[in-house]
C-alpha positions in Angstrom: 8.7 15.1 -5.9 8.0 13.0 -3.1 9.9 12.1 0.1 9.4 9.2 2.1 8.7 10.2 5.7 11.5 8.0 7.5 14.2 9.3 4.5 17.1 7.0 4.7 20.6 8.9 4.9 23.9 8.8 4.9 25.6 9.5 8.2 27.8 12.4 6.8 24.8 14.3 5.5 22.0 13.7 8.1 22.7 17.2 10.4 22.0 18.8 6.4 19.3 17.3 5.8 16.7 20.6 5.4 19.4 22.4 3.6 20.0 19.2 1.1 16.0 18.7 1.0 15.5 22.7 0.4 18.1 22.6 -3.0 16.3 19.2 -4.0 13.0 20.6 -4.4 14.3 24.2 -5.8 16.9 22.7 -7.9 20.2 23.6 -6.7 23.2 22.1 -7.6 24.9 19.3 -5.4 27.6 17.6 -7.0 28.2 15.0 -4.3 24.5 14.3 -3.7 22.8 11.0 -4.7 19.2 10.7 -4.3 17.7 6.4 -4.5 14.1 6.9 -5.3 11.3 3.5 -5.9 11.4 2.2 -9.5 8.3 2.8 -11.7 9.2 -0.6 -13.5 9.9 -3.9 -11.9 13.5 -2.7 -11.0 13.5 -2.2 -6.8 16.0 1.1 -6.2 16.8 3.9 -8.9 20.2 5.4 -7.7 21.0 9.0 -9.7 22.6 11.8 -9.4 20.8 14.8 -7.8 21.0 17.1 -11.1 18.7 14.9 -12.8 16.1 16.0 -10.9 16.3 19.8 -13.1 14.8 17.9 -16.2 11.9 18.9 -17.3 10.5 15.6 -17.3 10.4 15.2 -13.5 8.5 18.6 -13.3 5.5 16.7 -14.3 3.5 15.6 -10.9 3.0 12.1 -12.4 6.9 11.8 -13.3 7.9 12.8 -9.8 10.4 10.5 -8.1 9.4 9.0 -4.4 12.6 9.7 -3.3 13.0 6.9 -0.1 17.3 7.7 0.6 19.6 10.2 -0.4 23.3 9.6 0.1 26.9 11.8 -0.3 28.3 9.5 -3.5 27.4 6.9 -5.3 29.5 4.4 -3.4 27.6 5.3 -0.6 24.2 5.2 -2.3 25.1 1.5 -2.9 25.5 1.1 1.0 22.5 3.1 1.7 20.5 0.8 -0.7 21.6 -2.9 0.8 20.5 -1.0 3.9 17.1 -0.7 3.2 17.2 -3.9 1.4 17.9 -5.3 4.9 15.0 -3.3 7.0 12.6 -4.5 4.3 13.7 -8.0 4.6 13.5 -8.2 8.1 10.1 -6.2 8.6 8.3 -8.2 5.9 10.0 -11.3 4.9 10.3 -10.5 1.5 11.8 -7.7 -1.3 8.9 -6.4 -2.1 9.7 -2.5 -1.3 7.3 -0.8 -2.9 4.5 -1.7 -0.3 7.3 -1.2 2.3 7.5 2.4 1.5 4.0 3.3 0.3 2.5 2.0 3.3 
């Protein structure tokens, strides 16, 4: 998996943030822990819950998420999200995030 460099995250969980990033990548269990990640359709935001991330299917390289936020909940993954909704809107004009965060 992928992390975007500037991660967006929730204000309860920032002072974790190598312990959270460290059970991410070795697969850990988090119950609370939501990670929002670019879509690879025409969807903006995928919002899911950290154990999906022990399927095999993400182990693949090319199925890795670009994980861009990671929040405590899913109510506050939805508040993350309209976040960076806002910072891409007033950096580019527009909603188009995946060249926000792959550039």
């Amino acid at each position: 998996m992928r992390f975007y460099k500037k991660l967006y995250m929730s204000p309860s969980i920032v002072d974790k943030r190598n312990r959270i990033l460290w059970k991410l990548r070795t697969g850990r269990p988090q119950p609370t822990i939501y990670y929002i990640a670019l879509a690879k359709n025409n969807d903006l935001f995928e919002i899911c819950h950290s154990a999906m991330l022990k399927q095999r299917y993400f182990r693949k390289k090319e199925n890795a998420p670009y994980i861009v936020g990671i929040a405590n909940g899913y109510s506050a993954a939805i508040d993350l999200v309209s976040e960076m909704l806002l910072d891409v809107w007033r950096a580019t004009n527009s909603y188009n995030v995946k060249a926000y965060f792959n550039k």
